[in-house]
Every structure is written in structure tokens, then in C-alpha cells.
N, C-alpha and C positions, 0 to 999 in steps of 0.2 A: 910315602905319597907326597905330590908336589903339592906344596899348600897355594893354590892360585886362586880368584876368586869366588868361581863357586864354590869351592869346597870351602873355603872359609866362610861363608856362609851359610853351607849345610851345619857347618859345625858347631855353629851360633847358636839358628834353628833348634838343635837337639841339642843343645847343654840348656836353653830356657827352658825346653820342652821337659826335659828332667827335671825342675824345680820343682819340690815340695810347694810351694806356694803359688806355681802356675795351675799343679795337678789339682790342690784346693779348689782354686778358683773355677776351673772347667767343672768338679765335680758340685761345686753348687750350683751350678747354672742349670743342673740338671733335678729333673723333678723328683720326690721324697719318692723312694720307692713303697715306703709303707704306707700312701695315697695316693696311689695311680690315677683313681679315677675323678680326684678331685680337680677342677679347673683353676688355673692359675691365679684369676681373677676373683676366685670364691672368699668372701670375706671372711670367713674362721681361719684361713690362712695370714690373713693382715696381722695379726700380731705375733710380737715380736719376741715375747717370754710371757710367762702366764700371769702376770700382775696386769697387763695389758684388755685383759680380758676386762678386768675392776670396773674402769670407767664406762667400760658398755656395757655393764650389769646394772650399775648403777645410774645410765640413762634410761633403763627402762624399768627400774624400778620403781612402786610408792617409798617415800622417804621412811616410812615405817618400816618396811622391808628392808632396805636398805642396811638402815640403822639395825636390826633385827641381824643380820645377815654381817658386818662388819664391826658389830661393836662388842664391848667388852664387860667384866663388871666393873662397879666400882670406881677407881680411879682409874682403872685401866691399864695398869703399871705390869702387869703380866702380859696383859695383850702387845704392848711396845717390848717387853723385856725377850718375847721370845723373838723377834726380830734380831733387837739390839747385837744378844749375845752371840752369834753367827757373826759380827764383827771381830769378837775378841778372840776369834779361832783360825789361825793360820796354817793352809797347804804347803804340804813339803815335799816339793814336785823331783822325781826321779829323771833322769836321763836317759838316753842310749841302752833303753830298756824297748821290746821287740813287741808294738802295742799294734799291727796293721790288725787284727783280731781284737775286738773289745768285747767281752761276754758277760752279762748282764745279771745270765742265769743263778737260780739261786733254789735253794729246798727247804719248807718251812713245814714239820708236823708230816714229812711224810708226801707235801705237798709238789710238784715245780713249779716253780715261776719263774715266768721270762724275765721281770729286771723286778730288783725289790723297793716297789712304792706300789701301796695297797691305798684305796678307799677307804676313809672314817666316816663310821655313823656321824649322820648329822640329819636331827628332826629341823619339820618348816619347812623344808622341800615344798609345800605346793603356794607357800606363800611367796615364791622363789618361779615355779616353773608349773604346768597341770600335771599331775602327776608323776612329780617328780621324784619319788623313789625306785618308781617302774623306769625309768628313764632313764634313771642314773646305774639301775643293774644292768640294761640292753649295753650303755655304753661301755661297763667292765669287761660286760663278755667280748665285747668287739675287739675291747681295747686289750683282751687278756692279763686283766689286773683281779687280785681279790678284793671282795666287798663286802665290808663289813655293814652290813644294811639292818636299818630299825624296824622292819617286817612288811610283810604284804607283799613281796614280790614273786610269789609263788607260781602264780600264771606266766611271767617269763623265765622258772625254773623245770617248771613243766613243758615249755615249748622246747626245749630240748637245747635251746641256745642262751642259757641262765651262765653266768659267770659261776668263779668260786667263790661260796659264799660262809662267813661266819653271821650268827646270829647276835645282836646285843641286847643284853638287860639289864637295868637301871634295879633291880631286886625283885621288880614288881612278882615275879614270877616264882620267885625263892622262898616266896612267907610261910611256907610250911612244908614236908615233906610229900605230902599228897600233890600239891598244886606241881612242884620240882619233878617229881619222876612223871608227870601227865606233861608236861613242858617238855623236858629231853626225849622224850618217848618220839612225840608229836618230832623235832626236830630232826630225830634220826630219820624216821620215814620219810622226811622230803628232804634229803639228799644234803641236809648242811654238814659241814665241814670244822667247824671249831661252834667255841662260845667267848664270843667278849664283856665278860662282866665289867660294868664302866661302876667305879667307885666313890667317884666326888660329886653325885652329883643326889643324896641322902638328903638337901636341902637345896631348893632355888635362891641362890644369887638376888642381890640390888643388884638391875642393870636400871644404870641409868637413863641411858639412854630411852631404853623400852617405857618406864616407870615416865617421862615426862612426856613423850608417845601417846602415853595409853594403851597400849600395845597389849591387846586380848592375846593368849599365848596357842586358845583354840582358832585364831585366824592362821598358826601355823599349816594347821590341815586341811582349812576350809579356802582359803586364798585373802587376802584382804580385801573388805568386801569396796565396794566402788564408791568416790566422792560424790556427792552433789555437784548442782551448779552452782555453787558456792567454793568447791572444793573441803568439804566437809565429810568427813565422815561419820558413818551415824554411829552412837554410844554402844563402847564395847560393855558389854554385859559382865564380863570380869576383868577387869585391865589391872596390869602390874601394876603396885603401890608398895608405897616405903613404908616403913616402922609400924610392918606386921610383925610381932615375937613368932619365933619359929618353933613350930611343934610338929609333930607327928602322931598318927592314932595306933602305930606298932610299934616296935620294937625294929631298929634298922638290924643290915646284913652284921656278921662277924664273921673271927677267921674259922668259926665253927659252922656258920654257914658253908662255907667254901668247902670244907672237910666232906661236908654232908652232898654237895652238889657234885665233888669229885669222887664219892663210892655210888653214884647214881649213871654214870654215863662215862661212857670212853672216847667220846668225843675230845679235842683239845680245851682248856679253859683256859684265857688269855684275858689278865687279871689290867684293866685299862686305868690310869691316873696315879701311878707307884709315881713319887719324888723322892723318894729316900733311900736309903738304906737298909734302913730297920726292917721296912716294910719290904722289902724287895727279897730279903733271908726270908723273912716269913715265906712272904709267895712261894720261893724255892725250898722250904721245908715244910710246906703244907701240900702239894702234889701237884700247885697250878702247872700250866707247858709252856707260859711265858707271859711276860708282863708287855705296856705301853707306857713308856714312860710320858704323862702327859698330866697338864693343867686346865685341858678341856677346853684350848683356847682362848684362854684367859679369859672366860666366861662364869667360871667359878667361882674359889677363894681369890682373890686377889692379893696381890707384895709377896709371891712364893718364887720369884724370879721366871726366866724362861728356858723351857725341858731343855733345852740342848747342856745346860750349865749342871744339871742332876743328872745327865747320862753317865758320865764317868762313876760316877760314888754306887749307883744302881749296877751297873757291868761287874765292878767289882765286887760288890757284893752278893750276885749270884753264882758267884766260883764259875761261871760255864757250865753250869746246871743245867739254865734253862733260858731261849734264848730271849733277847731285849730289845724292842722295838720301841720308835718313839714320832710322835706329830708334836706340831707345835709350831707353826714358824716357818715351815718348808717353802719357797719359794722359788726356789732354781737348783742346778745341780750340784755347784757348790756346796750347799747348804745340804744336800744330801751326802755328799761324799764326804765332809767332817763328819755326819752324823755316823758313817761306816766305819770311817779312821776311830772314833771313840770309840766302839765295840757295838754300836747296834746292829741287830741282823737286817733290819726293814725299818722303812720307814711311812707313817702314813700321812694325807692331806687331805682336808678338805672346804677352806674355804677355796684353793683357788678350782676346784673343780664343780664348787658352787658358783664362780662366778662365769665357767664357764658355759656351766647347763643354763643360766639365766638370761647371757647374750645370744647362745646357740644353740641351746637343747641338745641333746645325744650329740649331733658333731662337733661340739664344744668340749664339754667332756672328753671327749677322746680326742681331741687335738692337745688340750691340757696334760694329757696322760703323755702323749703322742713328745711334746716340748721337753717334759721334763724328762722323760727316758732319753731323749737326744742328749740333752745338755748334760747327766752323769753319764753317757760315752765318751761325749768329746774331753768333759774334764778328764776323766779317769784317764784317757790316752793323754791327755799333756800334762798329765801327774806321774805316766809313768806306771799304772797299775794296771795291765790287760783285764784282768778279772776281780771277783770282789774277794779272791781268796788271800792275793797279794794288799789288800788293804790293811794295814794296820795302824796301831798305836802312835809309830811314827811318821805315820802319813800326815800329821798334823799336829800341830802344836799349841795350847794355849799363849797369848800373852801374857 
């Protein structure tokens, strides 16, 4: 063919048009097909990654809430370590590996799910949002995420549009064998799916924060009630305070609890706050179905470092037993896909899907779900791992 000059310009034409980085660009111009009917202009779309969300939670919160809602125990040193440590963790990105297909998909207990990042319990909800557990379940289902939820969502389980759900319990439920089999009994019939027994949390924490607050812990479920015109709020009736000695009027859980909770129901038991080792054999040779490895958002014990840094020693201590999930820190995909290269099967979050429901309600929520499923595709495909089966060990590296 004679090269004259239109064709040397058709030719042009079609080798940009071939660019990997033109076809990018036209395909974001075009709108998320996973919210069609959202308008361009709709401001839950304005930001940019889900940290984004922060500062508009925190414009419409009371400073109590706020504080409530982003602080930690203590010195706070787990709360910043579980950030930090996601720095000391380096991608070890594949090449000329066939990613136009990135699948998300994943099986937990039996379960599918569409990409693996589930909902964490998290109480306070309405001091955050009006009824903000009913809220935050409509948005899992939407969002087709599991939800691990601290109870009462029954009426949108029953509407027949309830997400999947695990139940959580802090022991209350476990103090005797009578109280356990009327608890699991009650759970099977309304349709739940696992149980998350959260472990560290046998004692309330110094938050300091809360503690110079005054921060009543039943304004969690009643809302915080409104200031004067002064800006005053009126006296919390039991507000955090320091250098109470800590006691209990029982006898807390043990691994014989556990024993006893797992000959009672066949439900999954997903044993929440494992950092060790020791503890994670246990789990796997006591019948649990899978552990969280988690510090409860550094809302806890405090100086225990951040989960991501215990996931290796945890993985391998349960031989592949049983699997190992972990929160703590999560913030973008990044941060999820180390967490997959160490061995975790899932991963959970949830302040930033509290700070979503607080700037946006339900379409917050699910935008935050919505971001962070995006960003482990896009990484995973410029990592080189089409699925999460090719994730491994050397997908990443410690410093």
C-alpha cells in the first residue's frame, strides 16, 4: 500500500487508538457501571478513596462523637501501629501475566462472596447515624458484603433483602449452658450464618479521649443528646473515668467455654482478636472455623503493635486448618492485597464505613464498599494476580 497522506494518518489514528493508556482514559470517562443511576454531580461520588469520607463525618459530628468514633486507647500506639505497619510491607508486582478478567470471587464456610472485605461489628452506631445498624445492614445487602452486626437487624432480615449475616458476642450470652443453647437456638431460626465471638474486649479500656469527654457510653445508642445555648451539654449520668480497678461479678469466657459453644450448634464460630500464635493453635485445635486476627482497633490493650504485623505468625500457626481473616488498618487496596499475599482469606473494616454512613447514610456505605472493591481489582491486575487464588506468599514482601 502506498503510504500517502491519508493513510499515514489513518495509521496514526489507529496505533493511539490501540494505546493501553488512551483505552484507560476513554474507559474512565465513562460512568461506574456498578451505579448507573447515580448522577454525576451526586456528592457521595466526590471522593476520592475512602479516608475522604473522614473529614465529612467529622464536619457533622459532635466532638464527643467524633472522638468516640476515631480515637483509641491509651496512648494510642496500636491505633497509629496499625496504619504504620502497611508501610513496612512491599508488592511484588508480576508482569505479562493475562489480568483483562480480575475476580474477586471468594468461599467462606460454605458461603460466596463476591470480593473479600466484610463489615466489622462496631457498637455507637446511632451516636454516629439514627439507626445506624438497620442502615449499615440495608447497605451490605446492597453492597453484597457480609455483616457482622451487633444485633437488632432482624426486621431488615426479614424483609427478605437482609444481607449475610454473622452474629457477635462479647460473652454476654455464653454464662452458662442454658442461656448458650436458647442463644444459638434463637440464631438458627432467623437465618444467621456464622458467630463472631470478639475476645478482648473481657474489660473496657482507658480511652482517653472518651474519659476527658465525659463520654456516657449509653449516649452510644441513644444519640448524643443536644448542647445548650451555651454549647453545653447536660451531665452524663455515667461518664468514662480513670482509675476505676477493674473487676467483674463472673467468671470471664475460656477455651472450655468455646468447647461448650461448639457441641451446641453448627453454625460457623469465628473466634475475633487472636494476635498470637499460641492462641491461634488453640482456636484450630479447639473446633473454632476461623479466627480475626485483630486488636479491636486499637481501642483495647494498647503497645500490642498493628494486626497486619501478627498475621504471618497466626497463618502459620494454623497449618491451614482453618481460615484467617484480619481488620485493623484497612484503608485502601493496597492494604488489602498484603493482607491476601500474607495468608489471610478476608479481610474486615470498619471505621471507614462508619465514616461513611455518618457523611452519607446507606449511599455511603456502599460507595465505601463500592471504592475499596475497585481499588483490589485495579491493584491485583497491576500486580499481575487475575484472582485471589494466584495470591501468594511472594506477592509481597516484608522490609
Amino acid at each position: 500500500m502506498r503510504l500517502n497522506r491519508r493513510n499515514a494518518v489513518k495509521s496514526l489514528v489507529a496505533l493511539v487508538s490501540a494505546s493501553p493508556l488512551v483505552q484507560s482514559a476513554v474507559a474512565q470517562t465513562k460512568p461506574a457501571s456498578s451505579t448507573p443511576s447515580a448522577p454525576a454531580d451526586d456528592p457521595v461520588l466526590e471522593p476520592a478513596c475512602v479516608m475522604d469520607f473522614e473529614p465529612l463525618a467529622k464536619a457533622k459530628l459532635d466532638k464527643l462523637a467524633y472522638d468516640y468514633l476515631a480515637g483509641g486507647s491509651e496512648d494510642e500506639a496500636a491505633l497509629r501501629d496499625n496504619r504504620a505497619a502497611f508501610d513496612r510491607i512491599i508488592i511484588r508486582p508480576r508482569v505479562l501475566v493475562d489480568v483483562h478478567k480480575v475476580d474477586l470471587s471468594t468461599e467462606l464456610f460454605g458461603q460466596k462472596l463476591d470480593y473479600p472485605i466484610l463489615l466489622d461489628p462496631a457498637g455507637g452506631k446511632n451516636c454516629l447515624y439514627p439507626d445506624g445498624e438497620n442502615v449499615v445492614a440495608r447497605a451490605a445487602a446492597a453492597a453484597k458484603a457480609l455483616h457482622i452486626t451487633n444485633g437488632g437487624i432482624q426486621k431488615v432480615v426479614e424483609s427478605g433483602k437482609g444481607p449475610l449475616w454473622w452474629q457477635v458476642t462479647t460473652g454476654a450470652q455464653l454464662r452458662n449452658t442454658q442461656t448458650m443453647r436458647a442463644w444459638v437456638k434463637q440464631l438458627d431460626s432467623q437465618g444467621c450464618s456464622g458467630i463472631c465471638f470478639t475476645l478482648d474486649i473481657m474489660f473496657v479500656s482507658h480511652r482517653d479521649r472518651n474519659i476527658r469527654n465525659k463520654f456516657d457510653r449509653s449516649w452510644g445508642e441513644t444519640g448524643i443528646p443536644k448542647r445548650d445555648a451555651r454549647g453545653k451539654l447536660p451531665r452524663a449520668p455515667n461518664p468514662e473515668r480513670a482509675g476505676l480497678y477493674p473487676s467483674r461479678p463472673s467468671p470471664t469466657p475460656t477455651w472450655e467455654t468455646v468447647r461448650e459453644l461448639r457441641s451446641l450448634t453448627k453454625l460457623p464460630i469465628v473466634l475475633k482478636g487472636i494476635l498470637t500464635a499460641e492462641d491461634a493453635a488453640l482456636a484450630a485445635e479447639n473446633g473454632v472455623s476461623g479466627v480475626i486476627v485483630s486488636n479491636h482497633g486499637g481501642r483495647q490493650l494498647d503497645h500490642v503493635g498493628g494486626t497486619i504485623e501478627a498475621l504471618p505468625e497466626v497463618v502459620d500457626a494454623v497449618k491451614g486448618k482453618i481460615p484467617v481473616l484480619i481488620d485493623g488498618g484497612f484503608r485502601r487496596g493496597t492494604d488489602i492485597l498484603k493482607a491476601l499475599a500474607l495468608g489471610a482469606k478476608a479481610v474486615c473494616i470498619a471505621r471507614p464505613y462508619l465514616y461513611g454512613l455518618t457523611a452519607f447514610g446507606q449511599p455511603g456505605v456502599e460507595r465505601v464498599m463500592e471504592l475499596l472493591r475497585t481499588e483490589l481489582a485495579l491493584d491485583m491486575g497491576l500486580a499481575g494476580v487475575p484472582n485471589l487464588a494466584a495470591i501468594n506468599r511472594k506477592t509481597a514482601r516484608i522490609r
